[in-house]
NUNU-924696 format. One record per residue: residue number from 1; x, y, z of N, C-alpha, C, O in turn. Coordinates in steps of 0.02 Angstrom, whole numbers, plus 32768, in hexadecimal, padded with zeros to 4 digits. Atoms other than C-alpha are relative to their C-alpha. Layout:
<sites>
<NUM <X Y Z> <X Y Z> <X Y Z> <X Y Z>>
...
</sites>
This chain:
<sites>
<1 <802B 7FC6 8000> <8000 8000 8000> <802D 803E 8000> <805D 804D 8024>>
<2 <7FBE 7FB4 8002> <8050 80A8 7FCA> <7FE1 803D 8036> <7FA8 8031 804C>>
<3 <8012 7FDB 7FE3> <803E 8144 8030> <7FBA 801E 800A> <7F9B 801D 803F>>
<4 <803A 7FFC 8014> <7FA7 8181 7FE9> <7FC3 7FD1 8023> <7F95 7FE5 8046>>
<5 <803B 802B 7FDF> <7F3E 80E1 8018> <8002 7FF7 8055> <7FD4 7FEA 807C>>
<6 <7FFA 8016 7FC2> <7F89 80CE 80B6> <7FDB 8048 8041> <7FBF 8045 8078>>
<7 <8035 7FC4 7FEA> <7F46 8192 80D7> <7FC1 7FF5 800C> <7F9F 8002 803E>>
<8 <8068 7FF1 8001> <7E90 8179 80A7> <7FFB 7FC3 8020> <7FBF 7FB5 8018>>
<9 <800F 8025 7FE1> <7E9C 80DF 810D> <8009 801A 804D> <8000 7FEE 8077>>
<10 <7FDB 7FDD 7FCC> <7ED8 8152 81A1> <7FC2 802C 8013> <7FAB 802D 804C>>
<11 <8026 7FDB 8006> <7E58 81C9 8179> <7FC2 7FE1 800E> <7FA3 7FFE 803B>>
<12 <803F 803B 800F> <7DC4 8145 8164> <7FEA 8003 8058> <8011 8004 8088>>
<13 <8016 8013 7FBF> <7D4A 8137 81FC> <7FD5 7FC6 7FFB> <7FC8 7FA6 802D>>
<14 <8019 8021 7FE9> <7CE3 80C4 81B9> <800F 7FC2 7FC8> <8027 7FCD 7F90>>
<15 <7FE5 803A 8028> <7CFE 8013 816D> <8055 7FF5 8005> <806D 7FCC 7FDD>>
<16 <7FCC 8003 8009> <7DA4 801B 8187> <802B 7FFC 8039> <801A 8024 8065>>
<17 <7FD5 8001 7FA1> <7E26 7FFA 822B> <802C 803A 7FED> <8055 802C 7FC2>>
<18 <7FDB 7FBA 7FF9> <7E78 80AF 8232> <802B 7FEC 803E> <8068 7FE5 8039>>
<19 <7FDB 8005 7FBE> <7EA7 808C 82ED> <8045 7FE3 7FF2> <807A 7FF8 8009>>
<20 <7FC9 803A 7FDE> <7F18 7FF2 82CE> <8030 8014 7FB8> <806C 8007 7FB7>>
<21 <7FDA 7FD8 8020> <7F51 804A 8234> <803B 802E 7FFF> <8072 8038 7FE6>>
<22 <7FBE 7FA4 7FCA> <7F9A 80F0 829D> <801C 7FDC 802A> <8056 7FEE 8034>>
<23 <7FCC 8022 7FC8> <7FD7 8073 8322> <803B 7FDD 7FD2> <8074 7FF0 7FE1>>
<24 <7FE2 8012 803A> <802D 8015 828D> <8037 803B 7FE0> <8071 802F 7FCD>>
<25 <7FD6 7FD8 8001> <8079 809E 826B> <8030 801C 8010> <8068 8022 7FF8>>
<26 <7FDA 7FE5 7FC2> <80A8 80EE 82FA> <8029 7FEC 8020> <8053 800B 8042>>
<27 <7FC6 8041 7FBE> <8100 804D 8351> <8024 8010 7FC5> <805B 8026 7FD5>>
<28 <7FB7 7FFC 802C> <8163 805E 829F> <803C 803D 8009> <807A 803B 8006>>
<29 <7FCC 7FB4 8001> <8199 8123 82B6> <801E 7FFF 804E> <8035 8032 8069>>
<30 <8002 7FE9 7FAE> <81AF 80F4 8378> <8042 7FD3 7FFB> <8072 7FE2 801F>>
<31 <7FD0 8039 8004> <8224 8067 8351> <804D 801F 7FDB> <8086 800D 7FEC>>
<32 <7FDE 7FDB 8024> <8284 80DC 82D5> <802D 8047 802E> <8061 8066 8024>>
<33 <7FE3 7FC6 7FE3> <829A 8160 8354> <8038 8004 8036> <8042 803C 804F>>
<34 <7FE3 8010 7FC7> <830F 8127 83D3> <8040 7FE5 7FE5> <8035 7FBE 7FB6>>
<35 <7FD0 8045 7FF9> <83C6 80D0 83D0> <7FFB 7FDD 800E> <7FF3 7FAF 7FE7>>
<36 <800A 804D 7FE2> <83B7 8058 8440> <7FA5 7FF4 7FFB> <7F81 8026 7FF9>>
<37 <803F 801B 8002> <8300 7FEF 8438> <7FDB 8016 8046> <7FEA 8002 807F>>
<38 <8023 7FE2 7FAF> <8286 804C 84BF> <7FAF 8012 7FF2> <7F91 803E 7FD4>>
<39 <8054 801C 801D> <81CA 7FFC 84C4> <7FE7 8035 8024> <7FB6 804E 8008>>
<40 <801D 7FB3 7FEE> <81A5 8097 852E> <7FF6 802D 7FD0> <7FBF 8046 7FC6>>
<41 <8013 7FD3 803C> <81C0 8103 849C> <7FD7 7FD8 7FC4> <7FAF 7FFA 7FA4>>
<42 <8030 801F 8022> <816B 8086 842F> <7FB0 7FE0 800F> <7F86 7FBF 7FF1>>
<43 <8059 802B 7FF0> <80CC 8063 849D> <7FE1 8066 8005> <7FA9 807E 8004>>
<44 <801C 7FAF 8003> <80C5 8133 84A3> <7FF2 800A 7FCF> <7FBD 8029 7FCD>>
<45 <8026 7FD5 8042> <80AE 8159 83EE> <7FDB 7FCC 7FE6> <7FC5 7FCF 7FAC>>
<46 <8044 8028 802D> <8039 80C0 83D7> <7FCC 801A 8035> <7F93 800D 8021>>
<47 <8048 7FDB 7FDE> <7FBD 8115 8456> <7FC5 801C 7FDF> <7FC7 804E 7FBC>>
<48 <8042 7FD9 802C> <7F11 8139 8415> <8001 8034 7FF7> <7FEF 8046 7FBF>>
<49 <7FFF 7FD0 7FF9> <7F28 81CF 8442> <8032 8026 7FF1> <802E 805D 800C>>
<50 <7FD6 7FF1 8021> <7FB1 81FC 83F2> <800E 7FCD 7FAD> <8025 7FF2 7F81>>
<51 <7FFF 8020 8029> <7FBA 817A 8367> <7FE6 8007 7FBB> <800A 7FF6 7F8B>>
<52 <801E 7FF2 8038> <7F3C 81AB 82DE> <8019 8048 7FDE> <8022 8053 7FA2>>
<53 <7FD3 7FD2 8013> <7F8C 8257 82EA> <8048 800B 7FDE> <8051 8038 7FB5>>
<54 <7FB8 801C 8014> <803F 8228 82C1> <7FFE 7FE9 7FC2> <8023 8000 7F97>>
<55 <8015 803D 803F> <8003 81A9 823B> <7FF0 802E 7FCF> <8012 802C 7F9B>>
<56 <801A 7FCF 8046> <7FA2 823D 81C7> <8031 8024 800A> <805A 800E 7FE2>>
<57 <7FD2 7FBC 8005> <8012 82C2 81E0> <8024 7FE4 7FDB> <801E 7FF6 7FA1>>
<58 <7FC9 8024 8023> <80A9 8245 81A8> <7FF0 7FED 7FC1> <801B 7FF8 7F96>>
<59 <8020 802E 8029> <8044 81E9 812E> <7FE1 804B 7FC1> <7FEB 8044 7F84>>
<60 <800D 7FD2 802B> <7FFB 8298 80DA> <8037 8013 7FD8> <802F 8013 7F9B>>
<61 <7FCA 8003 8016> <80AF 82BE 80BB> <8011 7FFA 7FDB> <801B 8026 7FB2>>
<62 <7FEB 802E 801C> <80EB 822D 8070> <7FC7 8007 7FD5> <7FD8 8034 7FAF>>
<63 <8039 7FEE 8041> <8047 8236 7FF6> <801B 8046 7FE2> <802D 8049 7FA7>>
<64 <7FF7 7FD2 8043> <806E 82E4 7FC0> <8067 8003 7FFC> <8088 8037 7FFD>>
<65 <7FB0 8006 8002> <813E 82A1 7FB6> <801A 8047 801E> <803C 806D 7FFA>>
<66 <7FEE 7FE1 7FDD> <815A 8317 8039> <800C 8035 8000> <803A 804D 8020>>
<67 <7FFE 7FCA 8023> <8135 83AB 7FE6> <8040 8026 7FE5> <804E 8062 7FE4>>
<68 <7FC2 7FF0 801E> <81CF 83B4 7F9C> <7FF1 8028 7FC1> <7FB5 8034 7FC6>>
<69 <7FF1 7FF7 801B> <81ED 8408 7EF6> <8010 7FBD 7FC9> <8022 7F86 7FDC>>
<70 <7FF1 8041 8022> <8202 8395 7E66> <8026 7FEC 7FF6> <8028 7FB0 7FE6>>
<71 <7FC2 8029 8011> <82B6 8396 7E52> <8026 8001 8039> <8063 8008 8032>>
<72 <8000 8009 7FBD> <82BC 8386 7F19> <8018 801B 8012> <8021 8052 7FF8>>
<73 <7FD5 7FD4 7FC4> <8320 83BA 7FA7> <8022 8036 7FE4> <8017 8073 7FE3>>
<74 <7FB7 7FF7 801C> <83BE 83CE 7F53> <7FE9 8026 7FBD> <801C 8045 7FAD>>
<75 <7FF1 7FFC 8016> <837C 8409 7EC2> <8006 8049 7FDB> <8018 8053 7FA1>>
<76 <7FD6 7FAA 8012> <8397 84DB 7EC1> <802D 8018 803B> <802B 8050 8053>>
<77 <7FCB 7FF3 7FEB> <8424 84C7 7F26> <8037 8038 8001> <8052 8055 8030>>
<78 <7FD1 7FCC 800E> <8493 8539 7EC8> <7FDB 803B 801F> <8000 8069 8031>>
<79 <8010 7FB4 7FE6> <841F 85C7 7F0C> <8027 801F 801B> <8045 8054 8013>>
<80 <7FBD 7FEA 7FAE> <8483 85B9 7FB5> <8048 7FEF 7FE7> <8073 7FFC 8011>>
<81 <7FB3 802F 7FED> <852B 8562 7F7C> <8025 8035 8020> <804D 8022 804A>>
<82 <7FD3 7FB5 7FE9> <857A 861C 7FA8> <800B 8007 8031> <803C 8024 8048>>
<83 <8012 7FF7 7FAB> <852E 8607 8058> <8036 7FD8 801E> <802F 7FA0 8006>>
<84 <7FE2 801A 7FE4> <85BF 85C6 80C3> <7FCE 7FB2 8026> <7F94 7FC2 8030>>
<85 <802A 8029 7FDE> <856D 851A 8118> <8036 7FC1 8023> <8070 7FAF 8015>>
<86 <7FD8 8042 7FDC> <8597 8485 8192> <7FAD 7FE0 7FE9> <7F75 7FF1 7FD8>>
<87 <8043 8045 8003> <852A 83E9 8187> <800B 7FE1 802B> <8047 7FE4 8039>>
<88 <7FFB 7FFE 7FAF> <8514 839E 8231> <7FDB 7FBC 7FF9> <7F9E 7FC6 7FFD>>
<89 <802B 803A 7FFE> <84D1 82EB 8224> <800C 7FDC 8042> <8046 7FD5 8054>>
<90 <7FFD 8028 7FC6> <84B0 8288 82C2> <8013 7FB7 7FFF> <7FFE 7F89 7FDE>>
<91 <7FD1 8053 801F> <8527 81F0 82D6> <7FBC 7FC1 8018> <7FCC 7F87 8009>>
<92 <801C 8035 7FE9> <848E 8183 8320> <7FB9 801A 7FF2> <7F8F 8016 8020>>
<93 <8031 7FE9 802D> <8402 81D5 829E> <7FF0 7FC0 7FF6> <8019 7F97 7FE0>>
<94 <8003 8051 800E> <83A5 8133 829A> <7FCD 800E 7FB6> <7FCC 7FE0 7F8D>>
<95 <8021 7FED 8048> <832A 818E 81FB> <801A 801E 7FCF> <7FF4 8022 7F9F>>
<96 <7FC9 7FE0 8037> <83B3 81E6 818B> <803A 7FD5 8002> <8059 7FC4 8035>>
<97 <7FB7 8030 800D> <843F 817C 814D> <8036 801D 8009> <8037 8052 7FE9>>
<98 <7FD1 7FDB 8002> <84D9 81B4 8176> <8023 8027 7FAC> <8033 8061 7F9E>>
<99 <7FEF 7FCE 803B> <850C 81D0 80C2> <7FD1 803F 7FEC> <7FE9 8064 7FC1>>
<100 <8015 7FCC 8020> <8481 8257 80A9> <8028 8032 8008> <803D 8048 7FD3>>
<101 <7FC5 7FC4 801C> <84FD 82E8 80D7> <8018 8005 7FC8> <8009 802E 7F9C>>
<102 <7FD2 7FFD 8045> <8574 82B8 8058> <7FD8 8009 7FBE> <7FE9 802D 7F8F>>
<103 <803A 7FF0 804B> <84DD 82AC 7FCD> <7FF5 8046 8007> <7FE0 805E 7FD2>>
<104 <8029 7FC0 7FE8> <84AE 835B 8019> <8030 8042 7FDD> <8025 8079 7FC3>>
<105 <7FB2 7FD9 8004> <8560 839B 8003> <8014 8019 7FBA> <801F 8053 7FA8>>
<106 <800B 8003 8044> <856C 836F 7F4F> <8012 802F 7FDA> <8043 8042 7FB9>>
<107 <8008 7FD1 8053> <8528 83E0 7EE8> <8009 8031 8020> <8005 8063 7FFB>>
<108 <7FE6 7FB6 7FF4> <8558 846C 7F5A> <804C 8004 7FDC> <805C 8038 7FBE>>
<109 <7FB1 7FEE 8009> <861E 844C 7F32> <7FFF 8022 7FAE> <7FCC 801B 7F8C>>
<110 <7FF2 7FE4 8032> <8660 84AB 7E97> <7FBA 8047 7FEF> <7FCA 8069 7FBE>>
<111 <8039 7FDB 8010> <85AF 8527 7E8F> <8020 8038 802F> <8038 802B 8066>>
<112 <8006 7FB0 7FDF> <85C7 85EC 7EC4> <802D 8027 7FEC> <802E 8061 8000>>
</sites>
């Protein structure tokens, strides 16, 4: 199921399990968020009460590809290359790969 379906299944109140959907979710982004494995932080963002919230917000996102631009992040870079910059990636980023810096870096070198 791509983003999109997994939304209007998020959205859905009736015919449809939304709840176990956003909890489904949520234990995934809860599991993602931590270094070490911590079911405290993973029984917190599957909470009803927090769970269905988390799930659309994320899930709207990912449907509109994160409102990026079409030729994404990176791709009017040169605007800034002029701008002096550090890139600061967290050594125990468990949702960004460590190589994204270096992809980031890129197309700044040789531009300004």
């Amino acid at each position: 199921m791509n983003a999109r379906g997994y939304g209007r299944r998020l959205a859905s109140c009736l015919g449809f399990p939304h709840l176990p959907a956003a909890r489904a979710w949520s234990q995934y982004e809860g599991s993602c968020s931590t270094l070490l494995p911590s079911p405290e932080t993973v029984a917190s963002f599957a909470q009803d009460r927090s769970a269905p919230g988390l799930a659309r917000i994320e899930a709207h996102y990912f449907a509109h590809d994160l409102f990026l631009p079409e030729e994404g992040l990176l791709g009017r870079i040169g605007r800034i290359a002029n701008i002096p910059a550090e890139i600061v990636q967290g050594r125990y980023d468990m949702a960004c790969p460590p190589e994204t810096p270096s992809n980031s870096r890129r197309p700044r070198q040789g531009r300004g």
